[in-house]
C-alpha positions in Angstrom: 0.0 0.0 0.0 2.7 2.2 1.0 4.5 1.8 -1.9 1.0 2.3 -4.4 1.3 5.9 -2.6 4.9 6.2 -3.4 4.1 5.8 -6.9 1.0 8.0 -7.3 3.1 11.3 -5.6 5.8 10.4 -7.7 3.3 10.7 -10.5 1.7 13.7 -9.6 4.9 15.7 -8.8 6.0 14.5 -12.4 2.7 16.1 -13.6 3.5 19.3 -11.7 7.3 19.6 -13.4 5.8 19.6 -16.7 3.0 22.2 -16.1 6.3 24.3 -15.6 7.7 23.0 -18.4 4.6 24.0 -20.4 4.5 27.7 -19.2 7.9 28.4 -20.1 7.2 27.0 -23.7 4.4 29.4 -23.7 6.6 32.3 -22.4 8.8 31.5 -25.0 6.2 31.3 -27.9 4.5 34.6 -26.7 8.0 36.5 -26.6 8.8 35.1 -30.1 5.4 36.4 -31.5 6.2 40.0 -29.5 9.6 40.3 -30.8 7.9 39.5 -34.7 5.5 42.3 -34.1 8.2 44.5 -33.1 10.4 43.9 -36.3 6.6 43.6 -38.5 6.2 47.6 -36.9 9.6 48.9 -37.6 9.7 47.5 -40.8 6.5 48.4 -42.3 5.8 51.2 -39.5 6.3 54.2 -42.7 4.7 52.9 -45.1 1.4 52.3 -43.2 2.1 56.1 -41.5 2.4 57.8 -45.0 -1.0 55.4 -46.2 -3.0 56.5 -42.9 -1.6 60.1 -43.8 -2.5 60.1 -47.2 -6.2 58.8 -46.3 -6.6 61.7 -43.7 -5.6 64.1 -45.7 -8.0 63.3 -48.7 -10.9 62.7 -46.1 -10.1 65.9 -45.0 -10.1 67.5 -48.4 -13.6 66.2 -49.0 -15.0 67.4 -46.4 -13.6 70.7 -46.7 -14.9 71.1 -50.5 -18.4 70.1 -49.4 -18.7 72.5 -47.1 
């Protein structure tokens, strides 16, 4: 009997180690995904200003003739 224990909280602290195991995976695959957004942004960051820019300004420029 005493033994059947041994096992099962051997078991469950081997279920516990790879919880850990599992959040630092995640850690690491939410970093990754962050530091691709970053680069995505610094790349791309001008070219999407200038469009958004561009937009404004001829929104702007209706508006402003219609009234």
């Amino acid at each position: 009997m005493i033994q059947y224990l041994t096992i099962m909280l051997q078991a469950q602290k081997a279920k516990m180690d790879e919880r850990g195991a599992s959040a630092v995976e995640y850690g690491l695959l939410v970093a990754g995904i962050a530091a691709v957004i970053v680069v995505a942004v610094f790349a791309f960051g001008d070219v999407v200003k200038d469009i958004f820019s561009g937009t404004s300004s001829k929104i702007t420029a209706s508006t402003s003739a219609r009234s």
